[in-house]
N, C-alpha and C positions, 0 to 999 in steps of 0.2 A: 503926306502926314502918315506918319505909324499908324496903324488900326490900334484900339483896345482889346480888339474882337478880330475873330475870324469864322467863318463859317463857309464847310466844303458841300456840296451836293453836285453828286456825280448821276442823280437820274432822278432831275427834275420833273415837274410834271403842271400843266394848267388844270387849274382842278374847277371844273364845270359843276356847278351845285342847280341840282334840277328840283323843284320843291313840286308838292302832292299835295292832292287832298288825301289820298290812300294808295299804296302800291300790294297792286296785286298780280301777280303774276301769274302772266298766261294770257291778261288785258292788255287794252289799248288802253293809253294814258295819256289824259289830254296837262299839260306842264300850266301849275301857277305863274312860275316866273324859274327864268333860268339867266346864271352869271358865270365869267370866268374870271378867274384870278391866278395870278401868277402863284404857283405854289412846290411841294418838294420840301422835303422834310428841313432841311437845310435853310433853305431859302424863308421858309417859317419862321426858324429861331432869326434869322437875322431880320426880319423886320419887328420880330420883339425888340432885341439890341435897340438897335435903333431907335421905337417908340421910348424906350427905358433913358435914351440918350445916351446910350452905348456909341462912340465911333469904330462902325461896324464896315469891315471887308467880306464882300459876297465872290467865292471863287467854285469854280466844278466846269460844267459843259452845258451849253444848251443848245436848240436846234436853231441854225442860223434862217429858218424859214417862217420862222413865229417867235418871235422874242420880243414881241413888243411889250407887250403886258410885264412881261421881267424888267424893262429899261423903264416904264411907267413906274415901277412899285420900286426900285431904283432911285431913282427922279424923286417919289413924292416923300420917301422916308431918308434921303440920304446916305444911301450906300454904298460904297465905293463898288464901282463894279467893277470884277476880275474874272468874269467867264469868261471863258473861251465859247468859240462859236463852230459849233461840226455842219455840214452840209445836212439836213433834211429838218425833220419839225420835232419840238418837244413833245412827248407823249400827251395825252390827256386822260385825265384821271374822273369819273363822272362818280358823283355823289348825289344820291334819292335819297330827299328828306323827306318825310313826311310832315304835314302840318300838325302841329301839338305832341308831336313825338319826340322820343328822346335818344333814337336811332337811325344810324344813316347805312344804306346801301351802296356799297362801291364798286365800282366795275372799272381795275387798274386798265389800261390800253398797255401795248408794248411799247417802251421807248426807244432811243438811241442806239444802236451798237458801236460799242464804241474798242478802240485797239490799244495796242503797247504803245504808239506812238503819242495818242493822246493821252494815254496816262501819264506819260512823260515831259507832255504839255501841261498839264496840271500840275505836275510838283516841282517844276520849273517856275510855274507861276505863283505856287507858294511859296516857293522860299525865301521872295524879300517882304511876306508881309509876317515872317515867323518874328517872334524875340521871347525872349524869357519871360515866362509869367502870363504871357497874353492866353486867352481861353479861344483853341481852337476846336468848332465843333463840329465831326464827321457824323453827317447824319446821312440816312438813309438805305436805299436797297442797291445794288450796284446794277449797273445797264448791262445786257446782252455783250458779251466780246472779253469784259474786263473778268481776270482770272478773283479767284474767294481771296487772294489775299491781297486785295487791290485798299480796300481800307488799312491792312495790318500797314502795308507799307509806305504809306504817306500818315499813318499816327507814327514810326519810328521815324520816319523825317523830322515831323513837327518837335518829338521828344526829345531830340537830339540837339535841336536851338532850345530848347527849354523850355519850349511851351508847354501848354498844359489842355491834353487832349481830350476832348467830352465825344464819346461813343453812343451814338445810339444807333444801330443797327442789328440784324437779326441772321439767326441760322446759319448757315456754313463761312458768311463774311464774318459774323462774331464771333464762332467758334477759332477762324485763323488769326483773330486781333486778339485774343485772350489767350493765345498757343506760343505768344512769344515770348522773349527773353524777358527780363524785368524789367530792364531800362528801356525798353521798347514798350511797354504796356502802355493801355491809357491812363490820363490822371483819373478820369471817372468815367461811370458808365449806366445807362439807365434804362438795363431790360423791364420788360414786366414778366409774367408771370409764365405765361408759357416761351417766353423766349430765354429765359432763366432755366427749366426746366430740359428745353431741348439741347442748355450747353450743360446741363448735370447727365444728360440723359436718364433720369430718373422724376417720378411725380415729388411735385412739392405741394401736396394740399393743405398744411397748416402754417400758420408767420411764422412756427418754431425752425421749420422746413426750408424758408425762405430766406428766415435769419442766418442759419446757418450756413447755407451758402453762399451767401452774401461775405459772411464774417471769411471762407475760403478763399473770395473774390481778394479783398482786403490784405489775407496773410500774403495772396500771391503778390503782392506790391501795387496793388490799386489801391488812390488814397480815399478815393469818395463811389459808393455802392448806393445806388439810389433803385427801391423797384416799383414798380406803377402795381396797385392793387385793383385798379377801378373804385366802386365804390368806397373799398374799405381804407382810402388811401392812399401813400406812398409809405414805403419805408427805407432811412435814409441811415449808412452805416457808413463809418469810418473807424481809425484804430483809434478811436480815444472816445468813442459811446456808440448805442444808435437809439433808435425814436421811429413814430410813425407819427406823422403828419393827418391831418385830417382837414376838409375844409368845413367853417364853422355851420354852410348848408350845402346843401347840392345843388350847382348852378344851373340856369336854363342853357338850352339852345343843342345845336348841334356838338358833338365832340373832339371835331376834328381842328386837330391844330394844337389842343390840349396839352399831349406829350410833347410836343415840342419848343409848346411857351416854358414848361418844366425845364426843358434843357436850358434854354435862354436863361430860364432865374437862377441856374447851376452856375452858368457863366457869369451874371452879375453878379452871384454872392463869392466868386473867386476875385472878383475884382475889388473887394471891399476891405482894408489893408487891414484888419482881426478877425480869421475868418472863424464861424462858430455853427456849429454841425445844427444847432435849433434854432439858427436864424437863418441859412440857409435855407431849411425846410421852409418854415413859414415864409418866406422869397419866393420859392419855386412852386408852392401851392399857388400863391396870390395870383402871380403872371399867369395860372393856367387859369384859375376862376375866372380872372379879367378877360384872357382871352376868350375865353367860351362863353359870358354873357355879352362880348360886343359883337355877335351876329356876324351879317352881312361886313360888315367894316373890318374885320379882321383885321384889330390894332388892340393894342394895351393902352388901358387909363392908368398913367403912374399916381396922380392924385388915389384912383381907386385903389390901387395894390399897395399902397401905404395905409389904408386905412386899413384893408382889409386882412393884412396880412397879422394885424396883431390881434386879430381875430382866431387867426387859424388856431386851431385843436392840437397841442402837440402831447403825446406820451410815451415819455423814458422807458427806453427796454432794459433789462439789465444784463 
């Protein structure tokens, strides 16, 4: 079966969530409760898909020594699995929560090193799940081995079947996928704030700053500019308006997973056959709310994100 969806991560990771009473550093810490979960920025949006009823293809690399947890989350949401498998172990990514807090503590591990040949292996394996129109999304940081334009050049892959590329990535791999030709660009893309900043190389402290180059983003033939504000937001630009989204509260829980239910609701509101720059918004809010109030479970309630989503706060820029 075609996918609807695609989603690539090239440097997954189990992300160990170790919850406190208090973290203080320089102590010993006795752990509330600790979990793994299959995780990788990539790997996130596609079990959004998926919970959304997205027919969702999961493709990138993982470590052929711990993958279980991936084939579980796999399994229990329906996703076609397309990774490939290298010799040693997925990284793990550990997360300190605190109890009643509204921050979390990360300590990335080193992942996979990965080479030319397995890049090679990956966009071999994407290519029969490409087609026109379908939303594929590169997300994440690239592994040890693979060179900065290792994103740039599996979105001109995808661009070139016609699909429709959702970037989210940082630093010198964003700065080579935004350095290309136009027909090679992605369809969208959803830095925040200082990742926006480090491809202007200049501060953007005010929306006016942010809009504007956003609006740059745009003329250079990107069709949808999305930038995370944190609290104040998202704001969501294309050439025919833009808006900032707002959620109608601030949701509980930890925030990890957030930015990338956002991408997921990017991709489901491409999937929607009149696409509309202030219903996409309120889409891509909702999936991040929903993700961030289901805790532990890290799933989307679509009953929730329907309700809530005509909730969201939107306001026209001009």
């Amino acid at each position: 079966m075609t996918p609807h969806a695609v989603t690539v991560t090239l440097n997954p990771a189990i992300d160990q969530t170790v919850r406190l009473d208090r973290l203080q550093p320089g102590h010993v810490h006795r752990a509330r409760s600790a979990r793994d979960d299959a995780g990788g920025k990539g790997i996130n949006v596609a079990a959004c898909l998926a919970d959304w009823g997205v027919a969702t293809a999961a493709t990138g690399v993982l470590g052929a020594d711990n993958d279980g947890s991936f084939r579980l989350l796999f399994e229990q949401r329906g996703i076609a699995d397309h990774c490939l498998r290298a010799p040693g172990q997925t990284r793990t990514n550990i997360k300190l929560v605190e109890d009643g807090g509204d921050e979390t503590t990360d300590i990335n591990l080193p992942g996979l090193q990965l080479d030319a040949d397995q890049l090679d292996a990956v966009s071999a394996q994407l290519a029969p799940l490409l087609a026109p129109g379908v939303p594929v999304a590169l997300s994440g940081s690239l592994p040890a081995g693979l060179p900065e334009t290792a994103w740039a050049r599996l979105q001109a892959q995808a661009a070139a079947a016609g699909a429709r590329v959702l970037l989210d990535t940082s630093g010198p791999a964003l700065a080579a996928a935004l350095n290309t030709q136009a027909g090679a660009l992605p369809y969208a893309v959803k830095p925040n704030r200082h990742e926006l900043e480090a491809w202007t190389g200049s501060a953007l402290p005010e929306r006016a700053d942010l809009l504007a180059a956003a609006h740059a983003l745009v003329n250079r033939g990107i069709a949808l500019v999305v930038v995370s504000m944190g609290a104040d937001g998202a704001l969501f630009v294309d050439a025919h308006g833009a808006l900032v989204a707002r959620p109608p509260r601030l949701a509980r829980g930890s925030t990890v997973g957030a930015g990338d239910a956002m991408v997921a609701g990017l991709a489901a509101s491409l999937l929607v056959p009149r696409f509309e720059l202030a219903a996409c918004a309120r889409l891509a809010t909702a999936f991040s709310m929903s993700r961030l109030e289901s805790g532990d479970q890290r799933q989307l309630d679509p009953a929730q994100v329907r309700r809530w989503a005509d909730d969201v706060l939107i306001e026209p820029l001009a």
